[in-house]
C-alpha positions as CSV (number, residue, x, y, z in Angstrom):
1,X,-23.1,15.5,-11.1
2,X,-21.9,11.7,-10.6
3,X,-19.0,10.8,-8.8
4,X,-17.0,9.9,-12.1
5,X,-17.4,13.7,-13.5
6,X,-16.8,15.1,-10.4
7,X,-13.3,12.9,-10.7
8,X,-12.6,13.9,-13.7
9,X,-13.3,17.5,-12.9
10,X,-10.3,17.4,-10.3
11,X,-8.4,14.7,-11.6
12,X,-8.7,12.1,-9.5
13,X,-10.5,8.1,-9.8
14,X,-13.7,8.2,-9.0
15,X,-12.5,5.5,-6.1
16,X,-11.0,9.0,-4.6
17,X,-14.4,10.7,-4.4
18,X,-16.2,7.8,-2.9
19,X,-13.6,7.3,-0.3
20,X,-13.9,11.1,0.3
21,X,-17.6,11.0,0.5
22,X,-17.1,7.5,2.9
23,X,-15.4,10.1,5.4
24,X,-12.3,6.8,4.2
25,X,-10.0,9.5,2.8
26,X,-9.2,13.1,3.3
27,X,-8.2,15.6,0.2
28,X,-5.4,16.7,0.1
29,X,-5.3,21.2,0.5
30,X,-4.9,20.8,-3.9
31,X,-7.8,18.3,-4.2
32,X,-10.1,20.3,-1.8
33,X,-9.4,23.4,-4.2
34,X,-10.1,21.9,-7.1
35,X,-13.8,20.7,-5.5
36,X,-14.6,23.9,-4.6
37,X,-14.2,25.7,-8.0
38,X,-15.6,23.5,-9.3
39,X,-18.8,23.9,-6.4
40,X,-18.5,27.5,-6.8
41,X,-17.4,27.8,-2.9
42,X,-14.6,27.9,-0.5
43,X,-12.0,25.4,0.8
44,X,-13.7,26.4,4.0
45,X,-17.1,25.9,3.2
46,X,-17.0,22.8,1.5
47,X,-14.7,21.6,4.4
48,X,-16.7,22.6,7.1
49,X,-13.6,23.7,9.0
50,X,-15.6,26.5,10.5
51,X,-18.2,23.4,12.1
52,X,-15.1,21.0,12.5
53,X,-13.2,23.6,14.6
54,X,-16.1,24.5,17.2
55,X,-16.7,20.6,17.5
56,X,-13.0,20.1,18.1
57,X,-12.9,23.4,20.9
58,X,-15.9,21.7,22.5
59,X,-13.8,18.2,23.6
């Protein structure tokens, strides 16, 4: 999938998805939905919060 089909999967420019995949920007809760339907996943696992939040407990 490019980045341009994946933008216009969630409705967004592709500018938002490479700024997302820069680590530049950070979906909003909607935006993050929208990816992960349309990966088949969850908010969670295409977030990584479960990775993010033992990183964040280790500091």
């Amino acid at each position: 999938m490019t980045q341009q089909q994946l933008a216009d999967a969630v409705f967004v420019s592709a500018r938002t998805i490479i700024s997302i995949e820069k680590e530049q920007y950070n979906p909003s809760l909607m935006l993050a939905y929208r990816m992960a339907r349309v990966f088949g996943t969850t908010v969670e696992d295409l977030c990584l919060l479960e990775e993010n939040r033992r990183l964040e407990d280790e500091r």
